[in-house]
N, C-alpha and C positions, 0 to 999 in steps of 0.2 A: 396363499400369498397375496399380499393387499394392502390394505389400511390396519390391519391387528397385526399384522408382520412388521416387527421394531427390527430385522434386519435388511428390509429394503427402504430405498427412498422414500416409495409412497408412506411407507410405516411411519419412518420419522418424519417427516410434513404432519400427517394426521395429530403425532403426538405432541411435535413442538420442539424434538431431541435432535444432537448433533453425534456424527459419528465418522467413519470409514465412509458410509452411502452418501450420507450427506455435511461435508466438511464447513465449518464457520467462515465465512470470508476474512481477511486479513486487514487488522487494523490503519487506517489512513497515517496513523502516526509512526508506527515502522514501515509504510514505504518511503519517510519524506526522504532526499537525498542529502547529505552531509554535505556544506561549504567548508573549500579550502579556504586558509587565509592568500596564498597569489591570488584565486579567482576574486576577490571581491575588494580587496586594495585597487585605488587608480594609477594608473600610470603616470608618474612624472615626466618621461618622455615625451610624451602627445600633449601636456599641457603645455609643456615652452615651445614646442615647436607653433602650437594656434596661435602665439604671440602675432601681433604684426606690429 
């Protein structure tokens, strides 16, 4: 078991391959999080009230 073993870590490192041992990390583009439309609308409230 080693580097010629494609079922442990070391094996897929040596070879280049993804699997069970060694999983692909997770694309940056499906963690982004989803905006609501409340969160990102301003509030009208808070703008007449800054009036002076």
């Amino acid at each position: 078991m080693g580097k010629g073993d494609r079922r442990t870590f070391r094996g897929k490192l040596s070879r280049g391959s993804f699997g069970k041992c060694r999983p692909r990390k997770p694309s940056k583009k499906a963690s982004k999080p989803v905006e609501t439309a409340g969160e990102t609308a301003p509030s009208t409230e808070t703008a007449s009230d800054q009036v002076t």
